[in-house]
N, C-alpha and C positions, 0 to 999 in steps of 0.2 A: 600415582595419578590415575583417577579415570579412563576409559578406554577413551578415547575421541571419538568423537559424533561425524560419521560420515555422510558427506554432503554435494549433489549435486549440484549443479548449478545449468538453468536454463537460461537462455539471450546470454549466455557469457563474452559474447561479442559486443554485446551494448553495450553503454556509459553505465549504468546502473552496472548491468552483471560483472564486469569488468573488477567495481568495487568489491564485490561478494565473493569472486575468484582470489582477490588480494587476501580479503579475510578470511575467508578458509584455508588459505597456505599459511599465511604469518600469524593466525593465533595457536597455539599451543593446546586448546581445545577441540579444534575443528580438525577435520580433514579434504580434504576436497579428492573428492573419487572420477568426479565424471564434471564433463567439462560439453555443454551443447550449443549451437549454434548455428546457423546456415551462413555467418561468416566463418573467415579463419578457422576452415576445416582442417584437419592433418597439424594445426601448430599446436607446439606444446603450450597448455596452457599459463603455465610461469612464464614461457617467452612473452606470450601475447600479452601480459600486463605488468612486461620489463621486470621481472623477476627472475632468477635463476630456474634452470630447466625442473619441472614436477613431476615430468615421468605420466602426466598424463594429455591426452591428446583431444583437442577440440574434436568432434563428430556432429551430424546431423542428426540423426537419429535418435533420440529420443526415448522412445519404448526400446531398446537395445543397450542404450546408455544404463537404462532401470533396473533392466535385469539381467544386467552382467556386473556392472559396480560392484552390488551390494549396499549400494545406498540406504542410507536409514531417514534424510530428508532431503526434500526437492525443495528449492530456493528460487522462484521464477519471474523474472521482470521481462516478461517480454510485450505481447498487446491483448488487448481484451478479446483479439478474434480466437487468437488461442487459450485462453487462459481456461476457460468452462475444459475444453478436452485435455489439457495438460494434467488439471487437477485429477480428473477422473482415471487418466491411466497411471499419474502416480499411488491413487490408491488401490487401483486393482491390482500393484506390484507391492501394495505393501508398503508404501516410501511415503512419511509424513510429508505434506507439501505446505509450505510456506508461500506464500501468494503479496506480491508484492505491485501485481498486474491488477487495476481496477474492472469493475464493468459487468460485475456478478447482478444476476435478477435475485430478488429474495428468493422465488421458488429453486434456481439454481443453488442458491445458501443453503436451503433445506434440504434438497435433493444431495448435495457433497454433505453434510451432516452428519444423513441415513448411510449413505456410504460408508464414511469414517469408523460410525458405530460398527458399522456390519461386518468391518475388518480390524477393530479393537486398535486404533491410530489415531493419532490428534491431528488435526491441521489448522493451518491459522489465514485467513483473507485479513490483511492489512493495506487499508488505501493508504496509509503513510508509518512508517516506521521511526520517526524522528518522535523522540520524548518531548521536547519542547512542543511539538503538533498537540501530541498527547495534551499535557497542561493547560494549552491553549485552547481545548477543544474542551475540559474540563472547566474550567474556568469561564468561558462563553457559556456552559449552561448555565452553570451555577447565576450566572447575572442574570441570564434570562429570565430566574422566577423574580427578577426585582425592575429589572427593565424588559418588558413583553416589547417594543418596539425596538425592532435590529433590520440590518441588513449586513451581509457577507459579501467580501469582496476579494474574490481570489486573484494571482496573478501567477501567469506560467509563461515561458518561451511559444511562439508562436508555431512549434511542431509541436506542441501536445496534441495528444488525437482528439483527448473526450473532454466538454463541459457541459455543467460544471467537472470542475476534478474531483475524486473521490472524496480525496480530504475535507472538501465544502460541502456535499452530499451527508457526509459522517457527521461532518458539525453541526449539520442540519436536523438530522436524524437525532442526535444528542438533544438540542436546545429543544426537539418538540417535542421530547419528553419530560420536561420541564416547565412548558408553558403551554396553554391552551390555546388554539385557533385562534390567531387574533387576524382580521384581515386589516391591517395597516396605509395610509395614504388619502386623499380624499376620496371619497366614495363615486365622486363623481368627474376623477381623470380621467384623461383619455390620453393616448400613443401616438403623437402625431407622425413620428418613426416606431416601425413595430417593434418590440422588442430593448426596447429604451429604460422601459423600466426591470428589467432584467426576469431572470427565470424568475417563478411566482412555487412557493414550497412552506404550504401552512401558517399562509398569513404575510411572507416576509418573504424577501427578494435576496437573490442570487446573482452576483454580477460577476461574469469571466472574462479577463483581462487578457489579450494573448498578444503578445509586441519581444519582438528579436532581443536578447541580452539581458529578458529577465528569465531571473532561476526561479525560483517560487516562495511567492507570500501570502501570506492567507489575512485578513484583518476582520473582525464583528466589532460594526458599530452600533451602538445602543444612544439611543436618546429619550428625554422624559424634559419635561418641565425646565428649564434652566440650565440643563446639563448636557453632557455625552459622553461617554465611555467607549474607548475604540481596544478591542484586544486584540495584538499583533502578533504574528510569529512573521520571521526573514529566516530562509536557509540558505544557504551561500555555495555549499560545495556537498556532490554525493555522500563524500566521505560522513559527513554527519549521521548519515542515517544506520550506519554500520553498525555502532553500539545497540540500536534496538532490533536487526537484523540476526545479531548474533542472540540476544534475549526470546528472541522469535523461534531461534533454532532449539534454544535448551530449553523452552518452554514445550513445545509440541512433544516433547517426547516423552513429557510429564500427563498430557492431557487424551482422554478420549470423547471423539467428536470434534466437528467442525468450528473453529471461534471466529464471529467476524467482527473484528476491530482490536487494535494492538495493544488498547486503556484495559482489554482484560489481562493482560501480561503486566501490570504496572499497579504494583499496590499505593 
């Protein structure tokens, strides 16, 4: 067998990291080296996510955790305020960073790009790791050159920080590469509440839904002439998103230079 890919883990105290902590103990490819957090400092990280002891211990710290591991990739959900610096000091150590955290500017994309090159490492910004996203987000362009009138309507638990969510931003990003500027609606509405007709992003609207108990769904509605077309993804539980997290790992370490979006790991 392969040597296993060792693997940090950032926000290992979060719901997300929690999940990635799992997978990098129980898959047989991974390993999990270093374990960060400003929660559950000093616990062993198997403990903290009811698994047998790992022998490795939650820390703060960060730039410490990097390079003393030996970490070969950094795995990080934690918040957008960090994410721009997390990436960078994982590349100054060396450590492919896998970004699972939204909120990048493009010039920040480019700016981690030049970096990556400059230190011969790949890394990945993924606003969403679920395959099913993937297809879904795939599939909305592809309709888009036949139905130019859509709107996105995303839904997340009401602690998400950012909207839209990345994953609607990305689909956004997708479709207008597919379809030309169309500015959509009556030309002559107006808002009688501001805001009503949702974010406005090349033509087409963006609605963000944020209400207690929902986990996250994304759906693009298309309409024409007699018709409508609605493409939906439902994700139901973290765990889903594992499969294309671990994909995220063995891919970076194939690639040099920054990627942003997970559809490039997905033939």
């Amino acid at each position: 067998m392969a040597d296993k890919i060792r693997v940090a883990v950032v926000g290992a105290g979060g719901r997300m990291g929690r999940e990635v902590v799992k997978l990098a103990l129980q898959d047989q490819e991974l390993e999990l080296v270093a374990a960060v957090s400003r929660s559950e400092v000093g616990m062993d990280a198997g403990g903290m996510v009811g698994l047998a002891p790992a022998g490795v211990l939650v820390t703060e710290d960060l730039e410490s955790a990097l390079a003393s591991s030996g970490a070969e990739v950094m795995v990080d959900f934690t918040t957008p305020q960090f994410a721009y610096k997390h990436t960078l000091l994982a590349i100054q150590h060396g450590v492919r960073p896998v970004m699972g955290t939204t909120g990048f500017t493009p010039e920040q994309i480019e700016e981690l790009d030049k970096q990556c090159k400059l230190h011969g490492i790949g890394g990945l910004i993924a606003p969403n790791f679920s395959i099913g996203v993937i297809l879904m987000m795939r599939f909305a362009a592809q309709a888009a050159k036949y139905f130019p009138h859509l709107e996105i309507i995303e839904y997340h638990g009401d602690h998400k920080l950012d909207a839209p969510s990345g994953t609607a931003v990305k689909t956004a990003e997708m479709i207008a590469e597919q379809r030309q500027e169309l500015r959509q609606g009556n030309p002559h509405e107006e808002e009688t509440i501001e805001g009503s007709r949702g974010g406005y992003y090349q033509g087409f609207r963006i609605h963000s839904v944020r209400l207690p108990g929902v986990f996250a769904q994304q759906e693009v509605v298309f309409g024409d002439y007699g018709q409508s077309l609605k493409i939906r993804h439902d994700s139901y539980e973290r765990a889903g998103y594992m499969p294309g997290v671990k994909i995220g790992i063995q891919k970076v370490m194939e690639r040099t230079g920054m990627v942003y979006g997970f559809e490039h790991f997905i033939d």
